[in-house]
C-alpha positions as CSV (number, residue, x, y, z in Angstrom):
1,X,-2.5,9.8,-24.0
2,X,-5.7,7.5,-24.7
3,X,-6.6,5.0,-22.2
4,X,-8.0,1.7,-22.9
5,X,-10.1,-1.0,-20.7
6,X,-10.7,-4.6,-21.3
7,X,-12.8,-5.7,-18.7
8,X,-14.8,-9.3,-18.5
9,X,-16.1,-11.5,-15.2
10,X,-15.9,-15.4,-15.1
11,X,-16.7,-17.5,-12.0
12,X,-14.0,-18.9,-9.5
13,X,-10.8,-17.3,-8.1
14,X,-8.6,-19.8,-9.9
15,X,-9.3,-19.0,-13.3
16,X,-9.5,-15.4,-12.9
17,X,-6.3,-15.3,-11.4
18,X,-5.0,-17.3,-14.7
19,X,-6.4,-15.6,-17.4
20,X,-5.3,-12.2,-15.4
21,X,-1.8,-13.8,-16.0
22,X,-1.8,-14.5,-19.0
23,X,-3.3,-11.0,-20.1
24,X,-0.3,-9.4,-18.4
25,X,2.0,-11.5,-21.2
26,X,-0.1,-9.6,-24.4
27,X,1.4,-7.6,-26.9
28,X,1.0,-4.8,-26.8
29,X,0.9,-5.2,-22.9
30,X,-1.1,-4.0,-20.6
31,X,-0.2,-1.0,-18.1
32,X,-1.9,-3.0,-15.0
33,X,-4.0,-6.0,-14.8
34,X,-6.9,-5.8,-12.4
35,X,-8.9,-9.5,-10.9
36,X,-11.4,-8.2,-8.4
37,X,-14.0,-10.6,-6.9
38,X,-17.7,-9.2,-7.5
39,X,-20.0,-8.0,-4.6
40,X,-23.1,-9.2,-5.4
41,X,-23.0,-12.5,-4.2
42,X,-23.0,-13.7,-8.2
43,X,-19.4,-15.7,-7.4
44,X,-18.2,-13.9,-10.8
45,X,-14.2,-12.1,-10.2
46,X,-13.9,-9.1,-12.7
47,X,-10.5,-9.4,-14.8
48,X,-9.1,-6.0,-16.3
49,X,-6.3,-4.7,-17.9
50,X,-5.5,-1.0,-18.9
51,X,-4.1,0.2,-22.4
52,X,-2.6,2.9,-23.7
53,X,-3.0,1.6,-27.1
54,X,-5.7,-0.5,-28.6
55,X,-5.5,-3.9,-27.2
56,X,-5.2,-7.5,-29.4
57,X,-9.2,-8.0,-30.1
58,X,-8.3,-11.5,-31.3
59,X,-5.4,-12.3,-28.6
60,X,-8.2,-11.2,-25.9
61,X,-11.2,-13.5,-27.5
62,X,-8.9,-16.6,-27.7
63,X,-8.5,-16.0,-24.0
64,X,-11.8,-15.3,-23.2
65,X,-12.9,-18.7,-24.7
66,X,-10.3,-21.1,-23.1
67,X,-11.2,-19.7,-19.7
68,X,-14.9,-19.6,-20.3
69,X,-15.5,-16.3,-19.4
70,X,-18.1,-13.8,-21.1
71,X,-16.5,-11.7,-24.0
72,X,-14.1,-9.0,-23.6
73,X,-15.6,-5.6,-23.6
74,X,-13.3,-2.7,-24.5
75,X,-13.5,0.6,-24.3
76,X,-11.7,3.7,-24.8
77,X,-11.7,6.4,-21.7
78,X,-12.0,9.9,-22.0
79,X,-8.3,11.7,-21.2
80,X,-8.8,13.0,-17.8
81,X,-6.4,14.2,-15.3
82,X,-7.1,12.0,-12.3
83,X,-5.2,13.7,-10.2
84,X,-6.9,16.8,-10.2
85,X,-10.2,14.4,-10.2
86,X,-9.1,13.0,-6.8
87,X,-7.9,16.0,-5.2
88,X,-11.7,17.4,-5.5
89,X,-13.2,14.4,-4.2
90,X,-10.4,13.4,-1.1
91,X,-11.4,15.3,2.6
92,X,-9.5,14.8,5.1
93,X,-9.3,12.1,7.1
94,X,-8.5,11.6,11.3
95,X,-6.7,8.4,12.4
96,X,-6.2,9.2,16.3
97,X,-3.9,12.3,16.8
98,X,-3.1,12.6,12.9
99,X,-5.0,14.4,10.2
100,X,-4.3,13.7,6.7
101,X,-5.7,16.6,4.2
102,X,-4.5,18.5,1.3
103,X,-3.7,21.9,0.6
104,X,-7.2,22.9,0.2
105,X,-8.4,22.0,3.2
106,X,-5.7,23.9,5.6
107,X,-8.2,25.8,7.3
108,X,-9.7,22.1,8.6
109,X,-6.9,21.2,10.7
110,X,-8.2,20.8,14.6
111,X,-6.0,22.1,17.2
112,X,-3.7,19.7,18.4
113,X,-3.7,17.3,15.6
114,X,-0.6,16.3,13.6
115,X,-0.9,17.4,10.3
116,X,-0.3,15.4,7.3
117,X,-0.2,17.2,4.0
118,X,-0.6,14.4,1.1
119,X,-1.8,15.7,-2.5
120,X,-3.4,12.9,-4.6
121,X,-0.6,11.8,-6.8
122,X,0.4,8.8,-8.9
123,X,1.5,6.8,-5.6
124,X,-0.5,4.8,-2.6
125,X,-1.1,6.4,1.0
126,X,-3.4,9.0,1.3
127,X,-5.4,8.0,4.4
128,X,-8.6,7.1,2.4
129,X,-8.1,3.2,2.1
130,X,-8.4,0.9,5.0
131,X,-4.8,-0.2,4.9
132,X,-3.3,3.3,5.1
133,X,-6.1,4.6,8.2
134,X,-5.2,0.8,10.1
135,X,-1.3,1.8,9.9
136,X,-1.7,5.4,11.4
137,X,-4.1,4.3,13.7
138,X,-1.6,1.1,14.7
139,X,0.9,4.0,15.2
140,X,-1.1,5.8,17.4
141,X,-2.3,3.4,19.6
142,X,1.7,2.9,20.0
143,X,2.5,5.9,21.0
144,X,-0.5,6.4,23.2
145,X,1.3,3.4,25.5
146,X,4.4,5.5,25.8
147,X,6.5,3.8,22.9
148,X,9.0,5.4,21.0
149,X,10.6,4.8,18.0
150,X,14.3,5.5,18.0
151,X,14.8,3.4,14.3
152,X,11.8,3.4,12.4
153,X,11.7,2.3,8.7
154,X,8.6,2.5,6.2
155,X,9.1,-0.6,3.5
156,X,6.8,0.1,0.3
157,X,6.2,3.6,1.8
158,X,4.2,5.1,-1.1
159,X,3.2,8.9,-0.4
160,X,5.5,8.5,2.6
161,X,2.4,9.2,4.9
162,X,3.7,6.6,7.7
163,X,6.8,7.4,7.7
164,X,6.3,11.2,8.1
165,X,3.9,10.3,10.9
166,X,6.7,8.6,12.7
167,X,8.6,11.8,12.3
168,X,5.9,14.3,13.4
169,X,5.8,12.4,16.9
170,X,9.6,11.1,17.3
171,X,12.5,12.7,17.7
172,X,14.9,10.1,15.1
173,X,15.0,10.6,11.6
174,X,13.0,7.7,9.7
175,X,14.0,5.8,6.1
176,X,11.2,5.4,4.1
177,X,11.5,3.1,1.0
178,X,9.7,2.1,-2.2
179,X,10.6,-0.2,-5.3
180,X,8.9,2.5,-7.5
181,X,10.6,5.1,-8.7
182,X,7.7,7.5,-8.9
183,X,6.9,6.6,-5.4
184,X,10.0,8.0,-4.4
185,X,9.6,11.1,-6.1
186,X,5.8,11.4,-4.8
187,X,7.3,10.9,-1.2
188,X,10.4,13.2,-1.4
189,X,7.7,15.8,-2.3
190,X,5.6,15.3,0.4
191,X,8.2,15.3,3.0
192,X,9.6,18.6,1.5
193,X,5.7,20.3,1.6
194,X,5.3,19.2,5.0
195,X,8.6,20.7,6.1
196,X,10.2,17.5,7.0
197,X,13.5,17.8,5.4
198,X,16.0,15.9,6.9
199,X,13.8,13.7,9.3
200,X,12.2,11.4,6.4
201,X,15.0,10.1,3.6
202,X,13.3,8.2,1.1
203,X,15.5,5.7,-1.2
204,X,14.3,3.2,-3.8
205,X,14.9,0.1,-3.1
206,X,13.4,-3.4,-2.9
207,X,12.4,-4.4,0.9
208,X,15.5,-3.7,3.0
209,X,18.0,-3.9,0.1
210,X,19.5,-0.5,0.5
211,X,23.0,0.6,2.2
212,X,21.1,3.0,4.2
213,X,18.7,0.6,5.2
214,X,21.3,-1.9,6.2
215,X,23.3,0.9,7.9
216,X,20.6,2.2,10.3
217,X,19.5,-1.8,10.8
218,X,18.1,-3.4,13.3
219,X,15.1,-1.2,13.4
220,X,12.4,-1.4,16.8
221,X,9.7,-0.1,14.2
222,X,9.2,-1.5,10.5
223,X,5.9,-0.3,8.3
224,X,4.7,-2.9,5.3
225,X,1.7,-1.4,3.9
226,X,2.1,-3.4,0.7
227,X,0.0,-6.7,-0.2
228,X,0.1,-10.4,1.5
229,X,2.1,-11.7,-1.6
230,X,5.2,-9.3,-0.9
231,X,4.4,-9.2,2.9
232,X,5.1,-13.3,3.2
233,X,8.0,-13.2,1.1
234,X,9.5,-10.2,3.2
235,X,9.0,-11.9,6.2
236,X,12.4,-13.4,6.8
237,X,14.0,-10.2,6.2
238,X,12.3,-8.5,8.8
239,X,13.4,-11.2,11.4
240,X,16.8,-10.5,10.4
241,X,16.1,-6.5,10.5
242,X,13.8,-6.1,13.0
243,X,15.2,-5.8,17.0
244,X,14.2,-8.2,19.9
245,X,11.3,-6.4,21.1
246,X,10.4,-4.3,18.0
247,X,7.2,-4.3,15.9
248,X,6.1,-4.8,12.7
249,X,3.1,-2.7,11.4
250,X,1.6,-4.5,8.6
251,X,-1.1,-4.4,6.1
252,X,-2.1,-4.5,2.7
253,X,-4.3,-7.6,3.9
254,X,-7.6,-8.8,3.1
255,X,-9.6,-9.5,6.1
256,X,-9.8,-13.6,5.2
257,X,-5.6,-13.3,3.9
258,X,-4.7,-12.2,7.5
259,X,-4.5,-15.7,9.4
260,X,-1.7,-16.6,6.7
261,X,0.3,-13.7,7.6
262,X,-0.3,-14.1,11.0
263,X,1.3,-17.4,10.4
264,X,4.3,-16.9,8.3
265,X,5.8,-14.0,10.9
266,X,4.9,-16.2,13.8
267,X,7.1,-19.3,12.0
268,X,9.9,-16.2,11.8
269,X,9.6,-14.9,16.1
270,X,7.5,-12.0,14.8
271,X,4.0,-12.7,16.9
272,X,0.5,-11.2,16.7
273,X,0.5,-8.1,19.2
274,X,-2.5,-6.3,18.1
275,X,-5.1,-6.4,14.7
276,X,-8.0,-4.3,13.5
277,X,-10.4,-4.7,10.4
278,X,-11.1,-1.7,8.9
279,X,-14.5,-3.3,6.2
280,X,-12.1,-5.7,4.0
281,X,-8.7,-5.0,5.1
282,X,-6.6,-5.9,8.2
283,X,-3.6,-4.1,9.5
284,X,-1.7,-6.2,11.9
285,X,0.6,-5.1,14.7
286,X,3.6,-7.6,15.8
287,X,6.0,-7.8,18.2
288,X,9.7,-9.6,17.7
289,X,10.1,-12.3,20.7
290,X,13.0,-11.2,23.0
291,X,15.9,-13.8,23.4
């Protein structure tokens, strides 16, 4: 199936954000629309959208000029299977005791690491992005302090890399959820290739809105790897799931988004135990305040 781009840059967040808005209403729609602040200190944000048939030429010059941005320039990509593309180009990758690879890199795992087999597939979590390496590295630093997770629960889980983590060094089985279908699919593999059967269960579901998820509830460990839009909004949910005493490992944060975050939990009993920056993105750890 052909792919198609329309890509154009226009100054300030504002208007990027709107015109990335109102490409997600076109007809024919887009798969995914993209706004991206550029790096080169030009003040320009990149707005994108992805096709998998031609785009509305007309619809997308109309919108170009009410937003004042530079034309729309669209192009056709080359069908490619990006999963096989990725899997060449991913090495592993160490986050404290756990080592994410895949299958063609076996022979790389050190002694005494926890493996993590993740393929590249069509879901988020391989260990590679910022947000993903601050989680498993939050985790760690848990565990080095002697904590243990008895109900652990990974919201938005993606590949299901967090939650398998949880379940490579504690003893409980751990629900990992995702609203994606896909997702869910992606993860159920991965826990069955890295022989974790029974100690991950992955539903779909949105946030905590799953019997299993209010059945095993309150949880003393919750992962949101997901993005500050969805993180905010969940936040009252976690107060009401999350135990006196247990932690939230968040992220899915730009670095200057984190204060906000910060904010909202804090509003909610959920305070600011622990952050790292890993170049744009923050994972935060908190705590739930004890009566």
């Amino acid at each position: 199936m052909p792919t198609y781009t329309a890509l154009t840059t226009l100054p300030g967040k504002a208007a990027a954000e709107t015109l990335g808005g109102a490409m997600e209403r076109l007809d024919p729609e887009p798969t995914g629309v993209g706004v991206f602040e550029m790096e080169d200190g030009s003040g320009l944000w990149e707005v994108g959208g992805y096709f998998t048939e031609p785009p509305d030429e007309t619809a997308l010059t109309v919108l170009a000029v009410a937003m004042g941005a530079k034309p729309f320039v669209i192009s056709e990509l080359p069908e490619t299977d990006w999963v096989a593309h990725v899997r060449r180009e991913l090495v592993p990758v160490a986050a404290g005791r756990f080592f994410v690879y895949g299958s063609h890199d076996a022979d790389k795992v050190p002694d005494g690491a926890e493996p993590l087999l993740i393929e590249a597939a069509m879901a988020f979590g391989t260990g590679h992005h910022g947000t993903t390496l601050g989680c498993l590295r939050a985790l760690d630093r848990l565990a080095e302090r002697g904590v243990i997770g008895q109900a652990v629960a990974d919201i938005g889980c993606g590949t299901a890399v967090l939650a398998m983590a949880a379940a490579r060094i504690w003893p409980k089985p751990v629900l990992a959820s995702d609203i994606d279908e896909v997702a869910v699919e992606v993860a159920r593999s991965n826990v069955a290739a890295n022989g974790l059967q029974g100690r991950v269960r992955c539903v779909e579901a949105a946030g905590f809105d799953h019997p299993d998820l209010q059945a095993a509830s309150p949880f003393d460990l919750v992962f949101a790897n997901i993005l500050k839009g969805p993180l905010v909004a969940l936040a009252p949910d976690m107060a009401r799931h999350l135990q006196p005493g247990g932690r939230a490992i968040l992220s899915g944060v730009l670095n200057e988004q984190a204060e906000e975050v910060v904010a909202v939990y804090a509003r909610h009993g959920i305070n600011l135990e622990h952050r790292e920056e890993i170049v744009d993105w923050t994972t935060l750890t908190l705590s739930r305040e004890l009566p």
